[in-house]
C-alpha positions as CSV (number, residue, x, y, z in Angstrom):
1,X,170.1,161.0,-20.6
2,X,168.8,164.0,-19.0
3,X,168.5,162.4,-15.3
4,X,171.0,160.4,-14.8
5,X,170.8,160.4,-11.2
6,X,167.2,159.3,-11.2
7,X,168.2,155.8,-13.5
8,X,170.9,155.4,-11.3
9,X,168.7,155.3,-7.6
10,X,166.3,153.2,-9.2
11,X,168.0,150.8,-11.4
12,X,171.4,150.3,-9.9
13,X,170.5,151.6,-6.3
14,X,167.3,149.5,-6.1
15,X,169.0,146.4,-7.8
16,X,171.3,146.0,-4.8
17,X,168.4,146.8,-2.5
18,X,166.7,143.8,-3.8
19,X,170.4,141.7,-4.4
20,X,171.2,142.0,-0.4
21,X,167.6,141.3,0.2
22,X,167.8,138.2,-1.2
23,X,170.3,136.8,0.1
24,X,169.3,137.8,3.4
25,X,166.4,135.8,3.1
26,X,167.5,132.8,1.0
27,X,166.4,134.0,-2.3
28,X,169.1,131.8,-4.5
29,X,166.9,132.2,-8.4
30,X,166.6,135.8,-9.6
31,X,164.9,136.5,-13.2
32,X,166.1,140.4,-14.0
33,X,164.4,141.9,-17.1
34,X,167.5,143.4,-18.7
35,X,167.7,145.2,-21.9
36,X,169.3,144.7,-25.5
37,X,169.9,148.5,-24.9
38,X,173.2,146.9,-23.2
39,X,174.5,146.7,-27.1
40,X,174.5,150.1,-28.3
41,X,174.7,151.0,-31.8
42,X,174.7,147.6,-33.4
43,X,177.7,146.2,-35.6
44,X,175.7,143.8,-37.3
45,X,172.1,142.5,-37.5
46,X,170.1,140.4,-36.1
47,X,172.0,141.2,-32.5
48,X,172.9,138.3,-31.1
49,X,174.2,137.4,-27.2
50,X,177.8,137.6,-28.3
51,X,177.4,141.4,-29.6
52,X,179.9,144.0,-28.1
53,X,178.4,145.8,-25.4
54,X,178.7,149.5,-25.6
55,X,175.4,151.4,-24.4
56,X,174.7,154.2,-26.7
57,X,172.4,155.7,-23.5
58,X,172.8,156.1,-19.8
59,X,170.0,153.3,-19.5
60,X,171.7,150.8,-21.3
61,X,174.3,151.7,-19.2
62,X,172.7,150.6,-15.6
63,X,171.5,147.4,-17.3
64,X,174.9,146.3,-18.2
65,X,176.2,147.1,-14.8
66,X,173.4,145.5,-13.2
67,X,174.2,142.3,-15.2
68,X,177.8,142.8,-13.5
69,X,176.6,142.6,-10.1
70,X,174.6,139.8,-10.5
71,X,177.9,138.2,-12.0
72,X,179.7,138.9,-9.1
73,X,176.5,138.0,-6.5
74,X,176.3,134.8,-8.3
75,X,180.4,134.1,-7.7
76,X,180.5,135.2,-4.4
77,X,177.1,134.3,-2.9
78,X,175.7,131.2,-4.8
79,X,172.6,133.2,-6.8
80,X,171.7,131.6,-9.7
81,X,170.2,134.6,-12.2
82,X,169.0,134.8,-15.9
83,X,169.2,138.3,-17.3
84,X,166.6,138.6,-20.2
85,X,167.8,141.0,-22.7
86,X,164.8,143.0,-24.8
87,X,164.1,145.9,-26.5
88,X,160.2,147.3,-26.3
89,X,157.8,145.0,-24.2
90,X,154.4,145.7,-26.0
91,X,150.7,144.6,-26.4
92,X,148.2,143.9,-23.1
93,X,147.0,140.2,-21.9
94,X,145.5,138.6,-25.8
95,X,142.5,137.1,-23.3
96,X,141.6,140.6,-22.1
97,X,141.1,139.8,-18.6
98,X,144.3,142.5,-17.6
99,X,143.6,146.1,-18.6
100,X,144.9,148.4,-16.4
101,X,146.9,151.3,-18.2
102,X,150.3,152.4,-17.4
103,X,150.1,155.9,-16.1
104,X,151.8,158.8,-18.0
105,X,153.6,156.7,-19.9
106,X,156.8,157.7,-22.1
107,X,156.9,154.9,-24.5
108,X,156.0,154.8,-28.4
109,X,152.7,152.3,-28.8
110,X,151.3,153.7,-25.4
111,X,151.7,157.4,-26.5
112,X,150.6,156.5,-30.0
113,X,147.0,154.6,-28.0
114,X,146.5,158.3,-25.8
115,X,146.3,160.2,-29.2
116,X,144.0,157.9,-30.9
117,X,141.9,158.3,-28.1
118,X,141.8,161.9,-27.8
119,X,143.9,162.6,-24.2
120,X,146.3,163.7,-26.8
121,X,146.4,166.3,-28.9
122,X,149.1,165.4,-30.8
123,X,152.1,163.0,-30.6
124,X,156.1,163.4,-31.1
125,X,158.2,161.3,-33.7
126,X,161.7,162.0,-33.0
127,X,163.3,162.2,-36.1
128,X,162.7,161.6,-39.5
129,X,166.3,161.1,-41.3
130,X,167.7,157.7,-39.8
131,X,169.2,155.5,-42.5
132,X,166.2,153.2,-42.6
133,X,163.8,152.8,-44.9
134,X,161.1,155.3,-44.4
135,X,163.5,157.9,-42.3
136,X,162.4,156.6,-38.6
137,X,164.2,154.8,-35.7
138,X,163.4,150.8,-36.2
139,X,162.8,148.8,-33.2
140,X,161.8,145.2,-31.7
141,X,158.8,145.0,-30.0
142,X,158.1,141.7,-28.0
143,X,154.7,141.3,-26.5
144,X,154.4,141.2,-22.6
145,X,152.8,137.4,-22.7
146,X,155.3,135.8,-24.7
147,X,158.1,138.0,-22.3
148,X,156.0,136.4,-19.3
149,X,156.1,133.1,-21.2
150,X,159.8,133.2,-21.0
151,X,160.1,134.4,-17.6
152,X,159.0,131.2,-16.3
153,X,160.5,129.2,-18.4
154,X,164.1,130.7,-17.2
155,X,163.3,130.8,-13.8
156,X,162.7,126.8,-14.3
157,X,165.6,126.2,-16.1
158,X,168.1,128.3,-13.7
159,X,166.5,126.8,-10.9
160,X,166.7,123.0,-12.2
161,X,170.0,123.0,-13.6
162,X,171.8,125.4,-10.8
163,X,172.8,128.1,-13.9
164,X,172.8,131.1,-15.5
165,X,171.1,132.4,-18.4
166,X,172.2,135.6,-20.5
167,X,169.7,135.4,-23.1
168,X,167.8,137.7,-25.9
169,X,164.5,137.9,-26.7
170,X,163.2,139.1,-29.7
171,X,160.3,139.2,-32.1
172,X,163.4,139.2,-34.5
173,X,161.7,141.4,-36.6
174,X,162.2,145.0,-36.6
175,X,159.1,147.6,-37.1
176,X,159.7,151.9,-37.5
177,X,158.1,154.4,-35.8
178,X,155.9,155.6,-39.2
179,X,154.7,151.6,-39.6
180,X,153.9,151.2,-36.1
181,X,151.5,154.5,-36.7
182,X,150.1,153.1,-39.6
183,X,148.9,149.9,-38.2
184,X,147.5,151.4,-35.2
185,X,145.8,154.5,-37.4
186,X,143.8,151.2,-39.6
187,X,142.8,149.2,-35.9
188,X,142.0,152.0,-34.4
189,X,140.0,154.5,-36.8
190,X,141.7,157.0,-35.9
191,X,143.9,160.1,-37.3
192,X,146.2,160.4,-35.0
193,X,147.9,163.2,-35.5
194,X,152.2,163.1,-35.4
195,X,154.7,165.9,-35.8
196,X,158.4,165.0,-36.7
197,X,160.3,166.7,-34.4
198,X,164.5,166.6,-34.0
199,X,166.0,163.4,-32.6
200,X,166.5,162.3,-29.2
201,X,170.5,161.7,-27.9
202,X,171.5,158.7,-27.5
203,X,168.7,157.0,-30.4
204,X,170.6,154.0,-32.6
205,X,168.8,154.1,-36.0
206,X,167.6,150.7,-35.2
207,X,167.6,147.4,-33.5
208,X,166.1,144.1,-33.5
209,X,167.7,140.7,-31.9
210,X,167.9,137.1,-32.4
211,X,166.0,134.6,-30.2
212,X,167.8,131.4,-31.6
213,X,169.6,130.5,-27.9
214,X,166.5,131.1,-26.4
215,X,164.7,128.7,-28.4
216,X,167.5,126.6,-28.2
217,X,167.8,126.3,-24.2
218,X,164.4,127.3,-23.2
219,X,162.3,125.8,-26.2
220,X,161.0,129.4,-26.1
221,X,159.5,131.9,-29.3
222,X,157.3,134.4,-29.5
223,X,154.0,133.7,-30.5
224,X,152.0,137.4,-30.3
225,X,154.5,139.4,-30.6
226,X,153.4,140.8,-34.6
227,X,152.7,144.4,-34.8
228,X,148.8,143.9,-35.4
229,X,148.5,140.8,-32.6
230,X,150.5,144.2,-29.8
231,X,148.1,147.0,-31.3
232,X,145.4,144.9,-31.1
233,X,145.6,143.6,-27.6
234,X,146.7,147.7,-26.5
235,X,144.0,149.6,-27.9
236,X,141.2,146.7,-26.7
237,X,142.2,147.7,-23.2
238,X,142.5,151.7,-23.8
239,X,138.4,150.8,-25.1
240,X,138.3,149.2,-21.7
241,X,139.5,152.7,-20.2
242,X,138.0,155.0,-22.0
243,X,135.1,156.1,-24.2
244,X,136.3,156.7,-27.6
């Protein structure tokens, strides 16, 4: 919300970058990781595929409008695309061989694993007075090997059946800010120490979507994607990392 211009060259600028270069080459099968951001403040829970899209946040914004060019791409050029709508990709590999650490990251469970290890002080919850049940923003977190899961099982379909996919995926439950503190204060040990400070624009008091057409068309649900199974997996490879 504050830069704009920087989600614009890299999502929407880089997106056609990619589009042209595709079909330069012969590239017909594109998976794009999308977001359920695209929905905005929800109407009705669980969100499903058929939602009214109205981004809340300039990010959800370049998502839609990337799903638009690939509507068009796949009209006027033959591309066959699924766009993979989620919230919060979460959790490391559950076999542990891929550890590596995303480098000053922004996002809740990866700020949450840098205090409990000590390279921060403190952490930031923004907000405390949503209408939910303990005052925080709830989200869906889906863990990064059932998102990879369902990566390859829509490129496979979209490539078999000469189609497109606009599809959710979602844990389908939807965990707060506080609980996901919680869980990762009794794996970890640790205090972690978190000061409420005011919201952040553009923040819908919570979200969380249904995966039923994904099961339906690609057989696919999430298998690791509960709370303790994405803290778990995280903090194992921040132990990797670091000596706590």
């Amino acid at each position: 919300m504050i830069f704009p211009e920087k989600y614009s060259e890299n999502n929407i600028n880089g997106t056609l970058n990619v589009l042209n270069s595709s079909i330069k080459y012969n590239c017909k099968n594109i998976i794009f990781a999308s977001s359920a951001d695209i929905y905005g403040n929800p109407q009705y829970f669980p969100i499903d595929e058929n939602h009214p899209k109205n981004p809340e946040n300039y990010y959800g914004f370049t998502k839609l409008s990337i799903e638009d060019y690939l509507e068009w791409y796949s009209k006027l050029k033959g591309i066959n695309y699924a766009a993979l709508r989620y919230f919060n990709a979460a959790g490391y590999d559950v076999d542990g061989e891929l550890s590596g650490l995303e480098q000053n990251p922004a996002n809740l469970i990866p700020v949450v694993m840098e205090t409990a290890c000590g390279i921060r002080k403190q952490m930031s919850v923004f907000g405390d007075d949503y209408d939910t049940p303990d005052g925080t923003c709830i989200r869906d977190y889906v863990h990064v090997t059932d998102l990879s899961d369902a990566h390859v099982k829509a490129l496979d379909y979209i490539a078999k059946n000469n189609t497109n996919l606009k599809l959710n995926l979602g844990s389908e439950v939807g965990t707060s800010v506080k609980e996901v503190i919680d869980i990762a204060r009794k794996i970890t040990g640790k205090p972690i120490d978190a000061k409420i400070i005011e919201r952040r624009p553009g923040d819908p008091s919570e979200l969380y979507a249904t995966s039923k057409q994904a099961f339906e068309i690609l057989g696919w649900k999430s298998k690791y994607s509960n709370m303790e199974t994405i803290i778990k997996t995280t903090w194992d490879a921040y132990l990797k990392n670091y000596q706590v």
